[in-house]
C-alpha positions in Angstrom: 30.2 -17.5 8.6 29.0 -19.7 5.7 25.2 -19.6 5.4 23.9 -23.2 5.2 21.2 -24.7 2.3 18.6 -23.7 4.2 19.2 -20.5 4.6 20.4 -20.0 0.4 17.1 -21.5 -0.3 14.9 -19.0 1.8 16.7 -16.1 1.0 16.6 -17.2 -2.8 13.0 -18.1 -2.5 12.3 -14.6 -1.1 14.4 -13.1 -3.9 12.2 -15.2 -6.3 8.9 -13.8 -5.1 10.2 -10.2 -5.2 11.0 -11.3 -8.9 7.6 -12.2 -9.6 6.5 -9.6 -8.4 8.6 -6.8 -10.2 7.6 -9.0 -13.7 3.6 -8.5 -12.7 2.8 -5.5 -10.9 3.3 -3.2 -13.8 0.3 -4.2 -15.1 -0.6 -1.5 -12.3 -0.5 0.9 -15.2 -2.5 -1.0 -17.5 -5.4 -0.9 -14.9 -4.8 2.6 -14.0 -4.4 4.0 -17.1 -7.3 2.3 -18.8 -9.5 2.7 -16.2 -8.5 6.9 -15.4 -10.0 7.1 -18.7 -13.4 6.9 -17.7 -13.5 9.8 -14.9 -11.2 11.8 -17.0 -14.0 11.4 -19.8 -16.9 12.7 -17.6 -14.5 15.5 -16.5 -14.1 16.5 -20.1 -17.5 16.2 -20.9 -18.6 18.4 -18.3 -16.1 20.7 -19.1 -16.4 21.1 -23.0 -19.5 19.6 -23.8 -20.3 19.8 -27.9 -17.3 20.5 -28.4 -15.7 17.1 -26.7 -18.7 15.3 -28.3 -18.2 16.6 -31.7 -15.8 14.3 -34.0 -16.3 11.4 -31.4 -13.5 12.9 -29.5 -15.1 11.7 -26.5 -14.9 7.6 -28.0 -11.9 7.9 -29.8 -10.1 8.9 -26.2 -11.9 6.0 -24.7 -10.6 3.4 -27.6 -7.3 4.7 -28.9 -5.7 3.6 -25.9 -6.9 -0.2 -27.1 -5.6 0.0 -30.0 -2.3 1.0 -29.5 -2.5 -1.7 -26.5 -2.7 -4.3 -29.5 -0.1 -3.0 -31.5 2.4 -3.3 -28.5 1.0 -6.6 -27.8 1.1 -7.9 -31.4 5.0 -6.2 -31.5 6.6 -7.0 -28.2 6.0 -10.7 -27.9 8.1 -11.0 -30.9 10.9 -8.7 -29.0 10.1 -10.7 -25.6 10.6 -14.1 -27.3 13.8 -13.3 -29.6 15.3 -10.4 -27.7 14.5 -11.6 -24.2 11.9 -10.8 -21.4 14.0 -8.2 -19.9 14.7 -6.5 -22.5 10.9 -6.3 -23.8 9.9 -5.3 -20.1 12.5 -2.5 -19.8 11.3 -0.8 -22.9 8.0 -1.2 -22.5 8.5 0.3 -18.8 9.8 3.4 -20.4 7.7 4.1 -23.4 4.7 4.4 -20.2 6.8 6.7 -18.4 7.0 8.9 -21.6 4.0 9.1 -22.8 2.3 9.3 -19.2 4.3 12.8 -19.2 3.0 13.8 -21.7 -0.7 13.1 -21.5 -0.3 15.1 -18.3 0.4 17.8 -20.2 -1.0 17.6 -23.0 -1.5 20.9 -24.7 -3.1 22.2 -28.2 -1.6 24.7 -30.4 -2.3 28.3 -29.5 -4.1 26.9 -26.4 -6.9 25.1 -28.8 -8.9 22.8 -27.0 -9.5 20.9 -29.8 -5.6 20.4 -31.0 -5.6 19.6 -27.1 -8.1 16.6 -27.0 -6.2 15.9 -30.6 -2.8 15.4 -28.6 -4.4 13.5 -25.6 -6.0 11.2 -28.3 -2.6 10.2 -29.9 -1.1 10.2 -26.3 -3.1 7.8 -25.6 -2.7 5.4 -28.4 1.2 5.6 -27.8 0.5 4.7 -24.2 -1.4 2.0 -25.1 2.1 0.5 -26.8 3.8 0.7 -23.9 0.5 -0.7 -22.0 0.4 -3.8 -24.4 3.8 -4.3 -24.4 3.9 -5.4 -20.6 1.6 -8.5 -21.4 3.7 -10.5 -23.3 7.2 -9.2 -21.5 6.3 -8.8 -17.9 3.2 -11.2 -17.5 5.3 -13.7 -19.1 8.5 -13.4 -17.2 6.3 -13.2 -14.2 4.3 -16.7 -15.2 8.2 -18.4 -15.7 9.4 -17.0 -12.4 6.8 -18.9 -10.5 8.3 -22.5 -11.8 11.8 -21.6 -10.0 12.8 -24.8 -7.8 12.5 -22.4 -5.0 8.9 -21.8 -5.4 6.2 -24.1 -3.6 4.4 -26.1 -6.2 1.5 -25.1 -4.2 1.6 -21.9 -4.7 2.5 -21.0 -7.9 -0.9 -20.2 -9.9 -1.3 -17.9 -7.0 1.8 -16.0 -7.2 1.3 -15.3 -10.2 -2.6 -13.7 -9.9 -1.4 -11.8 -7.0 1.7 -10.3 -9.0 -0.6 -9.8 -12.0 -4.6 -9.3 -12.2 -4.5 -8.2 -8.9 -2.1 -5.3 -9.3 -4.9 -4.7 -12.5 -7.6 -4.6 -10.2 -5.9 -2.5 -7.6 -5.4 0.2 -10.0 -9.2 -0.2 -11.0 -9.7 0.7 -7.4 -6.9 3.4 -7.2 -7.9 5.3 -10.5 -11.5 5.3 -9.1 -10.4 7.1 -5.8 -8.1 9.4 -7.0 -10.5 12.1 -9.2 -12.8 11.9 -6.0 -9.8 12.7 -3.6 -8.5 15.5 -6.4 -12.0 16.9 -6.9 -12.2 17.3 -2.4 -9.3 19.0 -2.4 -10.2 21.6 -5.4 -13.9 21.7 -5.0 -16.0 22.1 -7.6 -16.7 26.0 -7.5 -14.7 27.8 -10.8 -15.6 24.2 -12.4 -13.4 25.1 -15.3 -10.0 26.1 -13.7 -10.3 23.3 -10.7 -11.8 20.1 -12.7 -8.9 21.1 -16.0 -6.4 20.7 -12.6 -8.3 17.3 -11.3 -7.5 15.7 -15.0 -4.3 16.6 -15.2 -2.5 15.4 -12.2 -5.2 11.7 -12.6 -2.6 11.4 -15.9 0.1 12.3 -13.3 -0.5 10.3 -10.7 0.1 7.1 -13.4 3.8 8.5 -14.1 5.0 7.3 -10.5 4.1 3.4 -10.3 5.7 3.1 -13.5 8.6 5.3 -12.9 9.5 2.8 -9.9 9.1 0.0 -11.7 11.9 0.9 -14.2 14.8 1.3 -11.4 13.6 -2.6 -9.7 14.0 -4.3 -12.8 17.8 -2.2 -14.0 19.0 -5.8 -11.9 16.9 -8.3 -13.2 17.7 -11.0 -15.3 15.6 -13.5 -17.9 14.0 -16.4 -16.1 15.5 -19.4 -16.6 13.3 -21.1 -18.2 13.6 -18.2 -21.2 17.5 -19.2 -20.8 16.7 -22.5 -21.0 14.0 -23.1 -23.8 14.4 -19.7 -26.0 14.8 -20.0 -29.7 16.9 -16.9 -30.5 19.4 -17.9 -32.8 17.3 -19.6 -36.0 14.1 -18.7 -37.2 11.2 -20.1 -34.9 9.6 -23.1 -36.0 6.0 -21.8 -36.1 3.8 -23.5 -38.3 4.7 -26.8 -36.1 4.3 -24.6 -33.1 0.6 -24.1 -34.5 -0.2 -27.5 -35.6 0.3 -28.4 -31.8 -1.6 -25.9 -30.2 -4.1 -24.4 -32.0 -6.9 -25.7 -30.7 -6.4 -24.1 -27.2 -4.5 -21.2 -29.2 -8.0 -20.3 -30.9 -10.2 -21.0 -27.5 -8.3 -18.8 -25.6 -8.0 -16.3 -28.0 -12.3 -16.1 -28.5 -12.7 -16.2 -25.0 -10.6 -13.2 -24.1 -12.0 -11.5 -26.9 -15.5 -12.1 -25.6 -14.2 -11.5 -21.8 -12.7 -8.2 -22.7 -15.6 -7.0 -24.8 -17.3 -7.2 -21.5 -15.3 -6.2 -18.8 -13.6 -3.7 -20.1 -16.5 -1.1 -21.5 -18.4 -2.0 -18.1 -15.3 -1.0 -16.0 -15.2 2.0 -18.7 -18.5 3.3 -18.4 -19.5 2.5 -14.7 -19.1 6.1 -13.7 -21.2 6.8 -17.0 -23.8 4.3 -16.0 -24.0 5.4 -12.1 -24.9 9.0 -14.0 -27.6 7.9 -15.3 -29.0 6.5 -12.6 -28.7 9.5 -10.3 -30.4 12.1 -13.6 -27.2 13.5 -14.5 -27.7 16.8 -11.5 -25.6 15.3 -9.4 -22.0 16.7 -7.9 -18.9 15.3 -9.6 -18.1 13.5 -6.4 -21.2 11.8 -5.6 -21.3 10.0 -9.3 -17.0 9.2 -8.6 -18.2 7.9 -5.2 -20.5 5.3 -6.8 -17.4 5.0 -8.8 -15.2 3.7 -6.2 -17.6 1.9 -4.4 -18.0 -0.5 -7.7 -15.0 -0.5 -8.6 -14.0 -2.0 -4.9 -15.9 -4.9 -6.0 -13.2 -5.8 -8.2 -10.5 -6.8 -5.3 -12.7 -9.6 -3.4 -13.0 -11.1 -6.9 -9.6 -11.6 -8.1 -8.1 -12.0 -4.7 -10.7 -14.7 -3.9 -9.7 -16.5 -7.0 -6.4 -16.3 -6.1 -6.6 -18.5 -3.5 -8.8 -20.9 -5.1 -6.7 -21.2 -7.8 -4.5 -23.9 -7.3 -6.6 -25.4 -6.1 -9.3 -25.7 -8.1 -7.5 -25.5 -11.1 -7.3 -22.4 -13.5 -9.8 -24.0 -16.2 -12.3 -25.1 -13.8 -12.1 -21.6 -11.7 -12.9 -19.8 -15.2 -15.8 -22.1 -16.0 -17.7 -22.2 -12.6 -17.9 -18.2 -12.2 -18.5 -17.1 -15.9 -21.8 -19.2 -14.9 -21.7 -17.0 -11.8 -21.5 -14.0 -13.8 -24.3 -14.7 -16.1 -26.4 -15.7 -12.9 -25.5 -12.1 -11.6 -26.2 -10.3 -15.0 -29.8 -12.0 -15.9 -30.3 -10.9 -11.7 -29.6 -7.4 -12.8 -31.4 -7.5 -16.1 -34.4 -9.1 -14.7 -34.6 -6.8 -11.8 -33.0 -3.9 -13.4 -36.0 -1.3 -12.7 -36.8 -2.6 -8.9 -32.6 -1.7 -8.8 -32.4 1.5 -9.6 -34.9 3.2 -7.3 -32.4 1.7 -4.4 -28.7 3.0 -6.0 -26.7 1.1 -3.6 -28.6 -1.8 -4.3 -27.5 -1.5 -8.0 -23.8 -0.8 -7.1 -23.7 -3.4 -4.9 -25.1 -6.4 -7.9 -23.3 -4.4 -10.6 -19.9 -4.9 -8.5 -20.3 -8.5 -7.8 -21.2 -9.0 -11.4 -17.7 -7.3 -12.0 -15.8 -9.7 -8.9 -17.2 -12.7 -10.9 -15.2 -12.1 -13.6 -12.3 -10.9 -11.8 -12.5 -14.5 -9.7 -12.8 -16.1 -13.2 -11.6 -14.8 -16.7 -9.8 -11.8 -14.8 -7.7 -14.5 -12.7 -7.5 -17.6 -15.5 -7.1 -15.8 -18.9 -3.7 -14.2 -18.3 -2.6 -17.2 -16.4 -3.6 -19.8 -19.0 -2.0 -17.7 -21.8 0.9 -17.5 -20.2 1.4 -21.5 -19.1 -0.2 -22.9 -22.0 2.0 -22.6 -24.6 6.2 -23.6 -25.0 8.7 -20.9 -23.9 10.0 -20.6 -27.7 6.7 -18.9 -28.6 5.1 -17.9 -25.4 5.1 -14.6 -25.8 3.9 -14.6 -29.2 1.2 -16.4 -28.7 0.1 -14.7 -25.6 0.8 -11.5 -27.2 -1.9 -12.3 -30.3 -4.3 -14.0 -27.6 -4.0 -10.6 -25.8 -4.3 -8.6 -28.9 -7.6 -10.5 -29.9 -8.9 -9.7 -26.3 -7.9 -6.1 -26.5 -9.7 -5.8 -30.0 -12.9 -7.1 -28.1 -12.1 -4.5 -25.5 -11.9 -2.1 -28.6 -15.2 -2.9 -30.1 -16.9 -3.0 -26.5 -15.9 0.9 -26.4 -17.5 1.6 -29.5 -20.5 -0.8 -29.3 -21.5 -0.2 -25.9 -23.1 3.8 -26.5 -25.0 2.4 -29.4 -26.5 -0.9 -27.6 -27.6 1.3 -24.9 -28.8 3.9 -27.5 -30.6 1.6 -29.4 -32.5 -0.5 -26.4 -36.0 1.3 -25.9 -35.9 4.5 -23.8 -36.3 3.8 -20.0 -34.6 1.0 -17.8 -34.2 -1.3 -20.7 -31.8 1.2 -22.5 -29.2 0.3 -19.6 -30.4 -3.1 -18.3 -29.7 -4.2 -22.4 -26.0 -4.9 -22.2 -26.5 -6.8 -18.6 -28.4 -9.4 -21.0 -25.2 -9.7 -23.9 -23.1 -9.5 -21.2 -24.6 -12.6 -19.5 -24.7 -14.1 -23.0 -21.1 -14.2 -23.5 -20.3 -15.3 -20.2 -22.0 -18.2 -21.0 -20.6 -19.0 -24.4 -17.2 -18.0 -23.3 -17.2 -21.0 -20.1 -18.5 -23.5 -23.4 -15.7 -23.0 -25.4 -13.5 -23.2 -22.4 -14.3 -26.4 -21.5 -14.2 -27.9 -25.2 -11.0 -26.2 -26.6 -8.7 -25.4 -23.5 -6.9 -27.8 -21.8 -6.5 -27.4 -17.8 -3.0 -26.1 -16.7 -1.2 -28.4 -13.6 2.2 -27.1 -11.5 4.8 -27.1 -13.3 3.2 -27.1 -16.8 5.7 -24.9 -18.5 8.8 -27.3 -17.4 6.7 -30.3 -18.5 5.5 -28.3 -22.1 9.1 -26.8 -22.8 10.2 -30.5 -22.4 7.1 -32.3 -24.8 7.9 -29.4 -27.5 11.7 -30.3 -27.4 10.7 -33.8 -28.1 8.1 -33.0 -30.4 10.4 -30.9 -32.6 13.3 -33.5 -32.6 10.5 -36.1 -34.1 9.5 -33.5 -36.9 13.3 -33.1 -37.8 14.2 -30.0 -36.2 17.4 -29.2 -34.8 16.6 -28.2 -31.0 20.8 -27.9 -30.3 19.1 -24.1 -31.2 17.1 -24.1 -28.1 18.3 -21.6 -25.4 19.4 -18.5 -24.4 22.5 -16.2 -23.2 21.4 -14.8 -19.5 20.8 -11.5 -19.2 23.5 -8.9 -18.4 23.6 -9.1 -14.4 22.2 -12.3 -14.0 25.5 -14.0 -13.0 25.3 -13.8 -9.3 21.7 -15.0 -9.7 22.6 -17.7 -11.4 25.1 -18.7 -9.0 22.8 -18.7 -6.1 20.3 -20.8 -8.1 23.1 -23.7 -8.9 24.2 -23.1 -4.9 20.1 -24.0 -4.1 19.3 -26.6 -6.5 22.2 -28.6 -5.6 21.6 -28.3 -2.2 18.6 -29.8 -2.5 16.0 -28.6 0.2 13.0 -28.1 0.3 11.1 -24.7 -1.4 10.0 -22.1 1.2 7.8 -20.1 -0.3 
């Protein structure tokens, strides 16, 4: 028996979310494995104290993983624009699974601990490739899959923050919960032999999410709008690309810079931060309780703002709760002493401060980056925008020790970077509103179609625009034609 339009279209449209989906969620590994690093650090610490310290082992393990994160970023949205998104996702995908391996065991010559935290060091800047190659592969394919006829105008801002910053902010949540479950199953008597165990398999949980990932996408295909709008064939022309969009090219790329610089080292150091608070002499499991419990704070944020989103519009969101942020920050600075002689007081403010940004920048950054800008170049320019963000996540690692270092001693030593944090939530919502433009359904169809035009009237030759499908897409393709020609209704 035939199946009639209506059917095609549903089971399409529930093939198209899956899609989406399988584009975003391995950015599960970006959350996980950036935000690991922070228990994993006050394991090592505990375990090899001056000598983890000494040669800023302890902040080059924290920031190497950034800045291999920019170099993949920097590198794979050229291979995601000219090669194809599948192709940039499927490599990507497997330079994680490698290197995740290989953190896990991570071993130093003649059982050194110092050529070990040397090997974990580079192991983590190689991950951090595979880590920033995702953004402008995967969040990008993801961001095009959500303009397929079969998707409900309605809902595609949405999709896309579900398959995307969420997955992020459910690994936040994940990494924080799995060196407390580890640490109740070893204990913490024989410290040494138990907590070297704990570290180890945190690094091995990662392998699996990404290891799954890899087998889903074998039968994906490029979206269609990459198949569509790519410029594979002829050199890309950029400096018209730029002379269109640099205004919101340059906003973006400041605000993620200054968004990153603060979420990133606060997500980093919350386990850090909660030490301080309870003097350091606590258990290993009370400080990665805390952990969790702010790091939950995360998911009410970015799941809120996912269904705000289309509705109030991705600039608008990002505007109204950076303001909410800063509110939340100055609270905690203002207040910061009264705070910390009621701890879950203090995790309770610090989290929301957190779910602000995850409801704003966390949601709206990736998403703007990703709909902004003309398929031919997307994910170059998201990839640099990214890269700039990641840098500011990269200084934030480094910075953040000495602001607190160089605040007087006390409670203004870690209420001072509640204050700059508030600071640049505030500047980051002002250049938002004057440089970015607000992003509508079906803003890359309508953008892929100005920048055609656009190039025709500056003499270029756009017979170069578009793209071979991917190996495997055939039957896909098929089953689009067989929808769109039916013309029904989207279900999803």
């Amino acid at each position: 028996m035939s199946e009639t339009p209506a059917t095609i279209t549903t089971r399409r449209g529930l093939g198209k979310v899956a899609t989406i989906f399988a584009c975003g969620t391995a950015l599960f590994s970006d959350g996980y494995q950036n935000n690991i690093v922070g228990s994993v650090n006050t394991i090592l610490r505990k375990l090899y104290g001056d000598l983890y310290a000494a040669n800023n082992h302890a902040t080059l393990f924290s920031s190497m993983g950034f800045a291999g994160t920019v170099l993949g970023m920097l590198t794979w949205g050229y291979i995601s624009d000219k090669f194809g998104r599948k192709s940039g996702m499927m490599s990507a995908t497997t330079i994680i699974v490698v290197f995740a391996i290989l953190q896990t065991g991570a071993y130093g010559a003649g059982g050194s601990i110092t050529g070990m935290l040397q090997a974990l060091i580079a192991y983590r800047f190689l991950i951090g490739i595979g880590i920033g190659a995702e953004y402008p592969a995967g969040s990008v394919a993801c961001a095009e899959s959500t303009e397929d006829p079969a998707i409900n105008q309605k809902h595609q801002h949405r999709l896309f923050v579900l398959a995307s910053n969420t997955s992020i902010d459910v690994a936040f949540v994940v990494s924080a919960f799995v060196p407390l479950v580890l640490l109740w199953i070893c204990g913490q008597n024989h410290l040494r032999l138990h907590v070297t165990r704990v570290w180890r398999l945190c690094f091995g949980v990662g392998i699996v999410p990404p290891l799954l990932i890899f087998f889903i996408r074998l039968g994906m295909s490029n979206p269609v709008r990459y198949q569509q709008s790519a410029i594979t064939k002829v050199r890309t022309p950029y400096w018209l690309a730029l002379k269109r969009y640099w205004r919101s090219f340059v906003g973006l790329s400041l605000c993620w810079f200054l968004y990153d610089m603060i979420s990133y080292p606060f997500g980093l150091y919350s386990s850090t931060i909660v030490d301080i608070i309870t003097g350091g002499d606590e258990a290993l499991t009370t400080t990665f309780a805390w952990n969790v419990v702010i790091n939950a704070f995360y998911l009410p944020g970015c799941i809120a703002g996912a269904f705000l989103v289309d509705w109030l519009k991705p600039k608008r969101q990002m505007i109204i709760f950076l303001l909410l942020q800063a509110v939340f920050g100055f609270f905690m600075s203002g207040f910061y002493s009264q705070l910390t002689q009621h701890v879950a007081g203090f995790a309770v403010m610090y989290g929301l401060f957190l779910s602000m940004g995850e409801a704003g920048p966390g949601d709206c950054l990736g998403l703007l980056a990703s709909k902004l800008w003309p398929t031919a170049v997307r994910g170059q320019m998201y990839g640099v925008a990214a890269a700039v963000g990641k840098i500011g996540a990269f200084v934030g690692t480094w910075a953040f020790p000495a602001i607190i270092n160089d605040f007087p001693a006390g409670d203004a030593q870690t209420s001072g970077p509640f204050w700059i944090g508030s600071g640049m939530a505030i500047l980051s919502a002002l250049i938002i509103f004057f440089l970015v433009p607000e992003v509508h359904p079906n803003h890359m169809t309508n953008e892929d179609e100005a920048f055609r035009l656009y190039l025709e009237e500056n003499g270029w030759d756009v017979s170069h625009m578009g793209a071979a499908p991917a190996v495997g897409a055939g039957a896909e393709d098929k089953s689009e034609k067989s929808s769109t020609d039916a013309k029904v209704s989207p279900v999803v």
